[in-house]
DSSP file (Angstrom, degrees, kcal/mol; ACC not computed):
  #  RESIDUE AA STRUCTURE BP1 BP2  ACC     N-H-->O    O-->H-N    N-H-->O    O-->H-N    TCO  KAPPA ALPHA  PHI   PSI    X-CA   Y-CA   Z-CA
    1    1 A X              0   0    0      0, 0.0     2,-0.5     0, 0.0     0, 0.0   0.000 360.0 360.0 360.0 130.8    0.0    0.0    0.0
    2    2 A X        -     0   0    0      3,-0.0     3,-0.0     2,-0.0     0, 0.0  -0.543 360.0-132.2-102.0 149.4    1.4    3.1   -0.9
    3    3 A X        -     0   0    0     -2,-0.5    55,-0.0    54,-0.1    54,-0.0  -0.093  17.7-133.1 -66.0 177.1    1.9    6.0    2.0
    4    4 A X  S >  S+     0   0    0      1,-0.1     3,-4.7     2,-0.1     6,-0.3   0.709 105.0  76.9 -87.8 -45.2    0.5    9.6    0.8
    5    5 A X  T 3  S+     0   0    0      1,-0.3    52,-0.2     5,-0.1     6,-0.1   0.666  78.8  67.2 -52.8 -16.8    3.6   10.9    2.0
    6    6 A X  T 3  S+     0   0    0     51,-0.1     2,-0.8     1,-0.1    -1,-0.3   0.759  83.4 106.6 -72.6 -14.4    5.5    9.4   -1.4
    7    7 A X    X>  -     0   0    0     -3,-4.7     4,-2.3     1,-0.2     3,-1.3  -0.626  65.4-157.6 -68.8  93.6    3.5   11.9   -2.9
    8    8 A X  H 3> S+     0   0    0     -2,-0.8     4,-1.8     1,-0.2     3,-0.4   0.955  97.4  45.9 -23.5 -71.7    5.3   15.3   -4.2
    9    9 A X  H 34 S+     0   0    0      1,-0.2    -1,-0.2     2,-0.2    -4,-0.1   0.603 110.1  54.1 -45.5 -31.4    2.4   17.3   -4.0
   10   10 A X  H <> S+     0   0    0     -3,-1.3     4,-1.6    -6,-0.3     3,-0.3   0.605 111.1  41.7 -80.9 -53.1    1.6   16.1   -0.8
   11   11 A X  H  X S+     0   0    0     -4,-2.3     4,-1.3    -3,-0.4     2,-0.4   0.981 116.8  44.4 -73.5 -61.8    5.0   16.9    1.1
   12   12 A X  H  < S+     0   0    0     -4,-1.8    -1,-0.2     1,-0.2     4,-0.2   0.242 112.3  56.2 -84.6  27.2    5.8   20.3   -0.3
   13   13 A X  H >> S+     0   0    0     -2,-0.4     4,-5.3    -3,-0.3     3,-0.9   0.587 107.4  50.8 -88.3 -59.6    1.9   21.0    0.3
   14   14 A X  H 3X S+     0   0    0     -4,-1.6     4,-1.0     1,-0.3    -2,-0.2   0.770 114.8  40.6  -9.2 -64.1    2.5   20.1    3.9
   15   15 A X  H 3X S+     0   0    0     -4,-1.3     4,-0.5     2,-0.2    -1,-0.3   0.669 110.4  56.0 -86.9 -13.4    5.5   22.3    4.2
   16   16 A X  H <> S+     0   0    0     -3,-0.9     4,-2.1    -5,-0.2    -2,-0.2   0.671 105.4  53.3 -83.1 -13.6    4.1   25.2    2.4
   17   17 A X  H  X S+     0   0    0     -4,-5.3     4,-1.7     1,-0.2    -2,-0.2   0.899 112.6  43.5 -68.0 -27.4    1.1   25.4    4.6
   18   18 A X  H  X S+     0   0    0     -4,-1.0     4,-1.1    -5,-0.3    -2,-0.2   0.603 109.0  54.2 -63.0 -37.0    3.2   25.5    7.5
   19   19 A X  H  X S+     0   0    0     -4,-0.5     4,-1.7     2,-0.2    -2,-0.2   0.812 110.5  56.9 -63.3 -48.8    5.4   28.0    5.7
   20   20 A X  H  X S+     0   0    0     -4,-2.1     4,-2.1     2,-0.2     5,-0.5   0.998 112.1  33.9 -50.4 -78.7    2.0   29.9    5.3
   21   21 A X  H  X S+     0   0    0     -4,-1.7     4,-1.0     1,-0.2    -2,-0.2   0.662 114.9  57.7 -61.9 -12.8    1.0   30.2    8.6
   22   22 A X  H  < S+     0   0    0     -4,-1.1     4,-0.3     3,-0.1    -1,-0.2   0.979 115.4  45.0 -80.5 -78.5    4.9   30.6    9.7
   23   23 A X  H >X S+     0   0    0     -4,-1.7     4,-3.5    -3,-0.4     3,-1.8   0.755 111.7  47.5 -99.8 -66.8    4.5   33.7    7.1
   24   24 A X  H 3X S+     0   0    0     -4,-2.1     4,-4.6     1,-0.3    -1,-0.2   0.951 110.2  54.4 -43.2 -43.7    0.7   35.4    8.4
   25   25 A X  H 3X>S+     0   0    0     -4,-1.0     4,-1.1    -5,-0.5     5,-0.6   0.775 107.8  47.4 -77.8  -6.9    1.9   35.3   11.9
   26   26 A X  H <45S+     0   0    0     -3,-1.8     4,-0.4    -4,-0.3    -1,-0.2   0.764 120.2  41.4 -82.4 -31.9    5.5   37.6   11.0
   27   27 A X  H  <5S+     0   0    0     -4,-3.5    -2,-0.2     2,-0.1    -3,-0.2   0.894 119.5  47.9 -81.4 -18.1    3.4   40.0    9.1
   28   28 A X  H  <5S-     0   0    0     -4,-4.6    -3,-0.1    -5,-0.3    -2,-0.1   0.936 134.4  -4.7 -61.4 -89.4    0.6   39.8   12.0
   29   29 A X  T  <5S+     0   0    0     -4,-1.1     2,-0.2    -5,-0.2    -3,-0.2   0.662 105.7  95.1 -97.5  -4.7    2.6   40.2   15.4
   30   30 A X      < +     0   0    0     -5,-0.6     2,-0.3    -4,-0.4     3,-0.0  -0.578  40.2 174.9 -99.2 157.0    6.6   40.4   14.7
   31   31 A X    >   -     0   0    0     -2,-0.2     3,-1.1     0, 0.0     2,-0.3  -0.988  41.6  -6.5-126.5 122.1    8.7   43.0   14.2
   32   32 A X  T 3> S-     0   0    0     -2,-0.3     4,-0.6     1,-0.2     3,-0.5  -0.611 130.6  -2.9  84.6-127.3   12.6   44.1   13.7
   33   33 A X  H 3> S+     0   0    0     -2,-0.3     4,-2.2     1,-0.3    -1,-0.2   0.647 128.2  68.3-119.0 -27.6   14.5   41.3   14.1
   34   34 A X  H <4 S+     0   0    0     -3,-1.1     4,-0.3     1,-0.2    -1,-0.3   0.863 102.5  42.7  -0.5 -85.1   11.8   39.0   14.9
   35   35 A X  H  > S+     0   0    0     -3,-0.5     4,-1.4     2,-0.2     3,-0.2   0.626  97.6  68.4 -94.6 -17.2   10.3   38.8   12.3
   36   36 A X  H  X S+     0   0    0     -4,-0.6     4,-1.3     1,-0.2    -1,-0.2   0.915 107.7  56.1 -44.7 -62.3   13.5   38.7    9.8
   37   37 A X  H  X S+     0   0    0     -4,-2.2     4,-0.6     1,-0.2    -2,-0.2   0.719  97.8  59.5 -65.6 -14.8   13.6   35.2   11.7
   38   38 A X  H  > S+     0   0    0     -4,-0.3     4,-5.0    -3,-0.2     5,-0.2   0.791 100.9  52.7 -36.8 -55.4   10.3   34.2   10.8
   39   39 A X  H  < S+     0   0    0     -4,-1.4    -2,-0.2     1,-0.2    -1,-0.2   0.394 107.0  49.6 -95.0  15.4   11.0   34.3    7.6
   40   40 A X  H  X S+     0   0    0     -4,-1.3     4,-3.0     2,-0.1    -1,-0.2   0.556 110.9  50.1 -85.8 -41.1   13.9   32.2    7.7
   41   41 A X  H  X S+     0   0    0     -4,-0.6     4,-0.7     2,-0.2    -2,-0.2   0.821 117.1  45.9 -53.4 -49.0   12.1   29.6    9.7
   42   42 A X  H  X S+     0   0    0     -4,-5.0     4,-2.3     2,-0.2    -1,-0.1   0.885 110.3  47.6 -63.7 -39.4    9.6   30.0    7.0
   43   43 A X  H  > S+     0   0    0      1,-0.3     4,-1.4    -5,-0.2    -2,-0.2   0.985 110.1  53.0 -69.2 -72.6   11.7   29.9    4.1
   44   44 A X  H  X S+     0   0    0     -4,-3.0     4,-0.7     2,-0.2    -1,-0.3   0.599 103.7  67.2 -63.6   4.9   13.6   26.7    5.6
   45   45 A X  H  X>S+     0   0    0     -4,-0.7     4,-1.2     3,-0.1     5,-0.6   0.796 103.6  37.9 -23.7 -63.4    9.9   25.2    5.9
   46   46 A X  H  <5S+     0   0    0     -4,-2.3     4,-0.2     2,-0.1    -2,-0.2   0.871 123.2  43.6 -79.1 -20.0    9.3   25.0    2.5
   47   47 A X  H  X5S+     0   0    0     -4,-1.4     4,-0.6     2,-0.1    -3,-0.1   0.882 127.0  22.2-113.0 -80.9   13.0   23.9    1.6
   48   48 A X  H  X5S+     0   0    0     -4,-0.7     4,-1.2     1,-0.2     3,-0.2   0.559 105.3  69.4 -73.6   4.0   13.7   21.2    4.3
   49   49 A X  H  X5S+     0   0    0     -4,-1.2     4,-1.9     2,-0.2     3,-0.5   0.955 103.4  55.6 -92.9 -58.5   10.2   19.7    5.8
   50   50 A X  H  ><S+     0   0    0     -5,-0.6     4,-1.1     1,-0.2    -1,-0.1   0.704 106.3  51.2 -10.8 -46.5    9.9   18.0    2.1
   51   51 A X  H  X S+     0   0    0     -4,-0.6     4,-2.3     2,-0.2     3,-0.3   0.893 111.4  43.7 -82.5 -43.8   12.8   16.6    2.6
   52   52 A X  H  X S+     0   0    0     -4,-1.2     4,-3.1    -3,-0.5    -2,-0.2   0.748 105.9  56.0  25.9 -93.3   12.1   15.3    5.6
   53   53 A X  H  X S+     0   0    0     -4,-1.9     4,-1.4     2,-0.2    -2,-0.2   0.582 108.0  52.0 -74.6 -37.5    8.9   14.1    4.9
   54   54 A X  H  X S+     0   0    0     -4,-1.1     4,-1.3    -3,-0.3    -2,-0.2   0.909 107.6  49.8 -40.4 -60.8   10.4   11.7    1.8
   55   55 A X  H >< S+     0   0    0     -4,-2.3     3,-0.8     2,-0.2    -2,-0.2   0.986 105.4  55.4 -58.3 -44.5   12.9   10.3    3.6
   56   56 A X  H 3< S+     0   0    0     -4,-3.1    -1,-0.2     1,-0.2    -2,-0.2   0.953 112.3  60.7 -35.8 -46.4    9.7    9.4    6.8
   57   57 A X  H 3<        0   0    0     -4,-1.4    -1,-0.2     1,-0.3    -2,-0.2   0.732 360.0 360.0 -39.2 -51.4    8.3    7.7    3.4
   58   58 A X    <<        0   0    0     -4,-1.3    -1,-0.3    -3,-0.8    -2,-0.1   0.054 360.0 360.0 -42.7 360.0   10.9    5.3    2.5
């Protein structure tokens, strides 16, 4: 039986929703330097949680 998680579409949706809300909440309540780190956090969301999320597949 095959996992969902083998699924492209399926990991990098995963991590770009997360990436999303990561994304709402720097432009919501952070500031200054803060919020710079959000959107690092966010950024490595979408780039490493994919990766991630393949390997769990395997």
């Amino acid at each position: 039986m095959a996992s969902a998680l083998q699924s492209p579409l399926v990991r990098y949706g995963m991590g770009a929703s997360s990436a999303i809300i990561i994304f709402i909440v720097a432009f919501t309540f952070a500031e200054g330097l803060m919020q710079t780190i959000l959107f690092v956090i966010a950024v490595t969301e979408l780039l490493i949680v994919p990766q991630f999320l393949k390997a769990a597949a395997e």
